[in-house]
One Martini backbone bead per residue (centre of mass of N, CA, C, O) as a GRO file, in nm:
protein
   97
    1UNK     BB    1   0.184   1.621  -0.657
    2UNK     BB    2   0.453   1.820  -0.763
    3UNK     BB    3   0.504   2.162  -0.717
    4UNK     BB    4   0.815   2.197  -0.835
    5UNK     BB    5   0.720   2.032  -1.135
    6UNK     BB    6   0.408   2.139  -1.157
    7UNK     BB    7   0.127   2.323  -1.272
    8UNK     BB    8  -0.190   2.391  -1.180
    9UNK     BB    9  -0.412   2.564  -1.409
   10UNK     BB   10  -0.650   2.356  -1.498
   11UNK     BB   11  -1.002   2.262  -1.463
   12UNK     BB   12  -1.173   2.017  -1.603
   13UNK     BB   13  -1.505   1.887  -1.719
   14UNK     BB   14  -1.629   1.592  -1.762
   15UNK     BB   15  -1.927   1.349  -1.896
   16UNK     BB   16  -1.944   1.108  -1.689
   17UNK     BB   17  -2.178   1.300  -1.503
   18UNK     BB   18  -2.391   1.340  -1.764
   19UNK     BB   19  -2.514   1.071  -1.816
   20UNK     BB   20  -2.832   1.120  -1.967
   21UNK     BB   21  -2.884   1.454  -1.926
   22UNK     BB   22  -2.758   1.504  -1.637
   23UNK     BB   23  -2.705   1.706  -1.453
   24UNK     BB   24  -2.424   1.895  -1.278
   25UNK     BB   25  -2.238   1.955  -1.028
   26UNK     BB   26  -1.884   2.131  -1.064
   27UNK     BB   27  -1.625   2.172  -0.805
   28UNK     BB   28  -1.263   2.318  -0.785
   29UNK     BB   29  -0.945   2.283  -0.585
   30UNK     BB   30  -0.623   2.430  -0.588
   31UNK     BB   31  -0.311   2.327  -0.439
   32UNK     BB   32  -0.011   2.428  -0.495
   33UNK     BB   33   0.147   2.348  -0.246
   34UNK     BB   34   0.007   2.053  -0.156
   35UNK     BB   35  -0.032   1.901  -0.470
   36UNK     BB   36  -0.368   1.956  -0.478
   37UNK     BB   37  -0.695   1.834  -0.567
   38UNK     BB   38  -1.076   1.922  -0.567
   39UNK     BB   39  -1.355   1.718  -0.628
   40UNK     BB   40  -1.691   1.793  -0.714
   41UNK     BB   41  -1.955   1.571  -0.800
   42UNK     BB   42  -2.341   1.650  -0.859
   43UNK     BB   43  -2.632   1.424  -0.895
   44UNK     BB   44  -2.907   1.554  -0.946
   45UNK     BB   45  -3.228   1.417  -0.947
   46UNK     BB   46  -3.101   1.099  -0.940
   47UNK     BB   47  -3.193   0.739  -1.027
   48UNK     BB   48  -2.950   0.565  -1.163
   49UNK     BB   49  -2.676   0.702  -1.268
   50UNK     BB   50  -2.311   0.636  -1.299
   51UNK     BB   51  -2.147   0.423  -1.556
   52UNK     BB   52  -1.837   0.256  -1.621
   53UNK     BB   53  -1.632   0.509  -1.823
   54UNK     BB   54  -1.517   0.803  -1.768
   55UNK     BB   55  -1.426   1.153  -1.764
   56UNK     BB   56  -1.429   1.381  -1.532
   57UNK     BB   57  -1.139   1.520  -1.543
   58UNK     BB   58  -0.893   1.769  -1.668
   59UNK     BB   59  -0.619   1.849  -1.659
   60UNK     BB   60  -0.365   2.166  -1.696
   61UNK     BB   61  -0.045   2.165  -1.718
   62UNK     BB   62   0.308   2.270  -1.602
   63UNK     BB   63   0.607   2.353  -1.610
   64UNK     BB   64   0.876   2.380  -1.342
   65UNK     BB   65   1.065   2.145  -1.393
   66UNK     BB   66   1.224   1.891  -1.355
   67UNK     BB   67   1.144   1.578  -1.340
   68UNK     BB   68   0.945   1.316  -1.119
   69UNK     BB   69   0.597   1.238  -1.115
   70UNK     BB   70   0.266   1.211  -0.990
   71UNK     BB   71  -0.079   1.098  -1.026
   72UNK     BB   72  -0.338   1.079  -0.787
   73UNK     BB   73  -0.615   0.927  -0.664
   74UNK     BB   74  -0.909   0.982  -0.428
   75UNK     BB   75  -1.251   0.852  -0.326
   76UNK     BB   76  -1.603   0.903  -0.280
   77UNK     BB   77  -1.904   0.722  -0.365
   78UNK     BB   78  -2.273   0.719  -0.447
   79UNK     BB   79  -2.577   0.598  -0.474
   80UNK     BB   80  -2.852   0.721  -0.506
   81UNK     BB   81  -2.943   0.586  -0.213
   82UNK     BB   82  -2.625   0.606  -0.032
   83UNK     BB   83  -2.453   0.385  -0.144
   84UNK     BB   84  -2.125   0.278  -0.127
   85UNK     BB   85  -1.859   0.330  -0.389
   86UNK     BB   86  -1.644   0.220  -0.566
   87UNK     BB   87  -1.307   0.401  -0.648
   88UNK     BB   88  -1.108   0.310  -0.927
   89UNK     BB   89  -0.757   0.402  -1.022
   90UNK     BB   90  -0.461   0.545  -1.221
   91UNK     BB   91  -0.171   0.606  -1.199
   92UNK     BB   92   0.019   0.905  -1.337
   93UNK     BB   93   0.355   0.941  -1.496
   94UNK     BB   94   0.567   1.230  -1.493
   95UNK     BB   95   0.800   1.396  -1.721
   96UNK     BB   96   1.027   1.645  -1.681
   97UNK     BB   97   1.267   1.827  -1.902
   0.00000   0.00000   0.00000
């Protein structure tokens, strides 16, 4: 995102990795300058797995002046097994007026 058009509040987290029941340890790093967010989250002593479509994290954002931004993500996720899993999402869109 652009850090010039928005600044990230905060990040929570959404229920996608507590799936079942399970544990998640959940934590995120703000860098303001590059406008990057980096978020891990792991699901200990899982043998399932999380599946299927659901909020990881909801970002909480302010307007910091006019103009158009994009939220993108990229990442890596494993199966219990430590095999690795495809992951992915869809570009968002911000209008600042």
């Amino acid at each position: 995102y652009n850090p010039a058009l928005v600044r990230v509040r905060s990040v929570q987290e959404g229920s996608f990795m507590r799936q079942g029941g399970v544990k998640a340890s959940f934590s995120q790093q703000i860098d303001p300058v590059a406008g990057r967010v980096d978020i891990t989250v792991v699901r200990g002593q899982d043998v399932v797995g999380a599946s299927g479509t659901g909020l990881v994290a909801a970002l909480l954002v302010e307007p910091v002046s006019a103009g158009s931004t994009s939220f993108g993500s990229a990442g890596t996720a494993t199966a219990p097994g430590g095999a690795p899993i495809t992951v992915t999402s869809t570009p968002v869109a911000v209008t600042v007026k």
